[in-house]
C-alpha positions in Angstrom: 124.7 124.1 -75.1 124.7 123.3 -78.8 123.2 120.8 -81.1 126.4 118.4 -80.7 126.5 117.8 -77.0 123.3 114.8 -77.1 125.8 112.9 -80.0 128.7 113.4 -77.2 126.8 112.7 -74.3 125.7 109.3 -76.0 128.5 108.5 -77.0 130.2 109.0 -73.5 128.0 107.5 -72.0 128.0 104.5 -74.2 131.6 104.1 -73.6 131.4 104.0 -70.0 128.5 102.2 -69.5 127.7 99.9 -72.6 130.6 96.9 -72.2 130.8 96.9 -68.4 127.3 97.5 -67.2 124.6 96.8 -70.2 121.8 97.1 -68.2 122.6 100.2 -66.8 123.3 101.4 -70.2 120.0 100.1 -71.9 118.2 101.9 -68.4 120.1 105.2 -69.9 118.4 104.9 -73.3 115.3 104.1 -71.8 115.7 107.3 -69.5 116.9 109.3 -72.7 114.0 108.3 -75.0 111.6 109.8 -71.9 114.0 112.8 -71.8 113.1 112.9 -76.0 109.0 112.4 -75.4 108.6 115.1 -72.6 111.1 117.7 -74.0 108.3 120.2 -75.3 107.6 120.6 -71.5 111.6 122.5 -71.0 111.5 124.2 -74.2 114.7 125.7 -75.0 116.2 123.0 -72.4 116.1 120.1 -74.2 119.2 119.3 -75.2 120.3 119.7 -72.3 117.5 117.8 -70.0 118.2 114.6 -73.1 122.1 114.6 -72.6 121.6 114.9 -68.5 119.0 111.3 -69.1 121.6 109.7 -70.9 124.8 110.6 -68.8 123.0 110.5 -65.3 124.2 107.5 -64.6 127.5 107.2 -65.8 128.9 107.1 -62.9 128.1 103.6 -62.3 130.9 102.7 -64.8 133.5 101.3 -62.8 136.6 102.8 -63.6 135.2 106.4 -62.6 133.7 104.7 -59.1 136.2 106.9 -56.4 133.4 107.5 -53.6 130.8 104.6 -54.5 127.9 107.3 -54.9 127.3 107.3 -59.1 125.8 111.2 -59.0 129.0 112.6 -57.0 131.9 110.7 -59.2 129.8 110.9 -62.8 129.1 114.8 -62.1 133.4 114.8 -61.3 134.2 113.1 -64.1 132.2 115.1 -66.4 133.3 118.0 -64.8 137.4 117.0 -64.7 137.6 114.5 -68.1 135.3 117.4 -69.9 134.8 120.5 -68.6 131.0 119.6 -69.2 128.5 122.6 -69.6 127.9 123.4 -65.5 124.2 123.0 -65.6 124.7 119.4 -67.2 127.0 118.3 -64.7 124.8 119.7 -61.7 121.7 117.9 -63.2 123.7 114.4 -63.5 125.4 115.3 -59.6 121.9 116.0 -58.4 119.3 113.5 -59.9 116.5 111.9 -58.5 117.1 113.6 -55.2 120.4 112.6 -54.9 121.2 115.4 -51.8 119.2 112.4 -49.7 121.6 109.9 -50.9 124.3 112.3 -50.6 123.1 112.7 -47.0 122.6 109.1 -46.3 126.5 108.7 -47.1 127.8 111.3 -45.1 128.4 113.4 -48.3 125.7 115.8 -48.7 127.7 119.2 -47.8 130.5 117.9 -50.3 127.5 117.0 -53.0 126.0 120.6 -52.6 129.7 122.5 -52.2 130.8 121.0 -55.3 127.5 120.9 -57.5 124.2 123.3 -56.5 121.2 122.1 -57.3 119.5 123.9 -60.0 117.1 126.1 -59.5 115.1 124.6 -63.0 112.5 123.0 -61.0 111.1 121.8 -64.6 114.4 120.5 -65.6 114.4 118.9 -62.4 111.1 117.3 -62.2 111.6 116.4 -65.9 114.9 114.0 -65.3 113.4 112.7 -62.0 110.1 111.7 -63.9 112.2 110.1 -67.0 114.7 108.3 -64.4 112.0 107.1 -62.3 109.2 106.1 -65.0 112.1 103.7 -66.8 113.0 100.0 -65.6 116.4 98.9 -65.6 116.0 97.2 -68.3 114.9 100.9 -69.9 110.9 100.1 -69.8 108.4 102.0 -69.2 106.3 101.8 -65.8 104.7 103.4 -63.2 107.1 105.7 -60.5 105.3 103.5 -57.6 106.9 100.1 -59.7 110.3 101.9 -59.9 110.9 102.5 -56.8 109.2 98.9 -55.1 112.2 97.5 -57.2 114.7 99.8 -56.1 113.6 98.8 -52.6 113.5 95.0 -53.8 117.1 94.8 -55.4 118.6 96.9 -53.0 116.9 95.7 -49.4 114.2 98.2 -47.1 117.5 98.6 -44.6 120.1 99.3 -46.9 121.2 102.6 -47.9 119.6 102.7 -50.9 116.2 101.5 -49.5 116.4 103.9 -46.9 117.1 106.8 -49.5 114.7 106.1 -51.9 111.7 105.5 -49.0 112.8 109.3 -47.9 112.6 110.4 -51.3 109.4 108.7 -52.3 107.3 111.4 -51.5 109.3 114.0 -53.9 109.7 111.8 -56.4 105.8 111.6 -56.4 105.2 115.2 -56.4 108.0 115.2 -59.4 106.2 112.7 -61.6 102.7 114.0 -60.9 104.0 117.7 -61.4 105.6 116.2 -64.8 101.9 114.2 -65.4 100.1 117.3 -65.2 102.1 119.0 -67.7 102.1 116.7 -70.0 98.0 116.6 -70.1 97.6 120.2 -70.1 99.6 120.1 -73.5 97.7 120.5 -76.3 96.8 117.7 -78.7 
């Protein structure tokens, strides 16, 4: 990656997102400006764990909605529209556990085919914490807060509900792994 690709990642993502879905794209900022605070923690990774936070949910953007599951058709689009670096797209395809999603749908074996998780586990934990320590309305707040709304906008029975209950626990481990870094860093 080079130092251009956060610039075109914004801006990609602010064309997707920013006039059809403006509080998905103000949760993108707010996931990007974590991706920003906690970089020191990926090192040489940064730019590309920052242009993963802001693109991660581009999916959502409803002209590039083909399956209905945001990591599969943004990671696809990336991939297709831009020939995206191939760790960046797999970070967007497999964020905040999105294999459970993925499974929930019937389109885990497609989801891991297509897009392998990385085997970063910082890089992972890092876009987990930032996506799941940012509101919607890109806030900070506590991973146990982010994820009682996801349950509460979505419903405990939906699909969504049920994902994020099964991926609770990782997204715990994630954060706290991410926590702990971040306090053994010197002042």
């Amino acid at each position: 990656m080079d130092g251009w690709t956060v610039e075109w990642a914004s801006a990609v993502a602010e064309a997707e997102l920013s006039g059809p879905l403006p509080r998905r794209w103000s949760h993108s900022l707010g996931v990007s400006q974590r991706a920003a605070e906690v970089a020191e923690l990926v090192g040489k990774e940064a730019e590309l764990l920052v242009s993963a936070a802001i693109l991660h949910d581009v999916g959502y953007a409803p002209r590039l909605a083909e399956t209905g599951f945001h990591p599969l058709d943004g990671a696809r689009f990336l991939r297709d529209t831009y020939a995206a670096d191939g760790r960046l797209v797999r970070l967007v395809a497999n964020h905040s556990y999105a294999l459970l999603e993925a499974e929930e749908r019937g389109l885990r074996a497609v989801l891991e085919a297509e897009f392998p998780l990385l085997d970063d586990q910082r890089l992972v934990d890092a876009l987990v914490f930032c996506d799941m320590t940012t509101t919607p309305d890109g806030d900070r707040t506590p991973a146990e807060e982010r994820i009682s709304e996801i349950v509460g906008r979505y419903g405990p029975t939906s699909l969504v509900g049920r994902f994020i209950r099964r991926a609770e626990p990782d997204i715990r481990a994630a954060v706290g792994r991410v926590e702990a870094a971040l306090a053994a860093q010197p002042r």
